[in-house]
C-alpha positions as CSV (number, residue, x, y, z in Angstrom):
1,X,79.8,62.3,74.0
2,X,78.7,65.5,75.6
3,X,80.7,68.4,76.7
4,X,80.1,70.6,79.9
5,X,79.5,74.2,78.9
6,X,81.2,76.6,81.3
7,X,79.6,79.8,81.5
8,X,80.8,83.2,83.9
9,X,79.7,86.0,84.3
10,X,82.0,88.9,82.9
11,X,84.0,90.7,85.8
12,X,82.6,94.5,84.0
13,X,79.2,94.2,83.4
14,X,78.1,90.7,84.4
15,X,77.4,89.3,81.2
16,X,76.9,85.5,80.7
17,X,80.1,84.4,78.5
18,X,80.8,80.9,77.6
19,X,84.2,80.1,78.6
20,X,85.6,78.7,75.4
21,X,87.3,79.1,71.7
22,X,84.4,81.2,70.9
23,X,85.0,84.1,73.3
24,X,88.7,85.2,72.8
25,X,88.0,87.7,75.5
26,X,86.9,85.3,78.3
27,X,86.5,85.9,81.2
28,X,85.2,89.7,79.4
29,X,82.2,89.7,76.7
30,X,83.8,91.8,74.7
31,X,87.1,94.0,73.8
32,X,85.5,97.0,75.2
33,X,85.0,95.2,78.6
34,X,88.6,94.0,78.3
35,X,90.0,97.9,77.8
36,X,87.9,99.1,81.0
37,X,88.9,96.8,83.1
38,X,92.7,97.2,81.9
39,X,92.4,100.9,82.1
40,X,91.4,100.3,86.2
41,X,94.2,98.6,87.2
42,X,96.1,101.8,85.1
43,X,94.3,103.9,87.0
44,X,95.3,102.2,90.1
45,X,91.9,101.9,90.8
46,X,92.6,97.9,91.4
47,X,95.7,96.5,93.3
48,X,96.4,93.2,94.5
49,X,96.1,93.5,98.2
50,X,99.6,93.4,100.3
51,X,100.3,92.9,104.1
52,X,103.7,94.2,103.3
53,X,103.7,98.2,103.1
54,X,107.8,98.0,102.7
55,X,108.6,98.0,98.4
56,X,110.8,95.3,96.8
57,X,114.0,97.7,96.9
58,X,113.4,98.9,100.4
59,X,114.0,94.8,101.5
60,X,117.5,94.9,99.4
61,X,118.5,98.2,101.1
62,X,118.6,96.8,105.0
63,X,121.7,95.9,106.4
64,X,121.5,92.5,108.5
C-alpha cells in the first residue's frame, strides 16, 4: 500500500519539508528556522490578532 507524502513549505524561508517522523522540526526545515521564528513572536514582532483591545484582568475589574 502506498502512503501520501505531505510536503509544506517552511513558514521562514519556504523550504519544501516533508511533514513526517523525519523532520522533528516540521512545519520548520531546520532548528535554526525554529529559533527565528520563536525569537519573533519574542520580539513581539508576531501576535495573534484580537478585536478585543481591553486585557484579561481589565474584564475581572468591572463592576456589573
Amino acid at each position: 500500500m502506498e502512503q501520501d507524502i505531505t510536503v509544506v513549505n517552511c513558514p521562514n524561508c519556504g523550504k519544501p519539508v516533508i511533514w513526517g517522523e523525519e523532520s522533528p522540526y516540521r512545519p520548520f526545515c531546520s532548528k535554526r528556522c525554529q529559533l527565528i521564528d520563536l525569537g519573533e513572536w519574542a520580539d513581539e514582532e508576531k501576535r495573534i490578532p484580537s478585536n478585543d483591545d481591553m486585557s484579561e484582568s481589565d474584564s475581572w475589574s468591572e463592576e456589573p
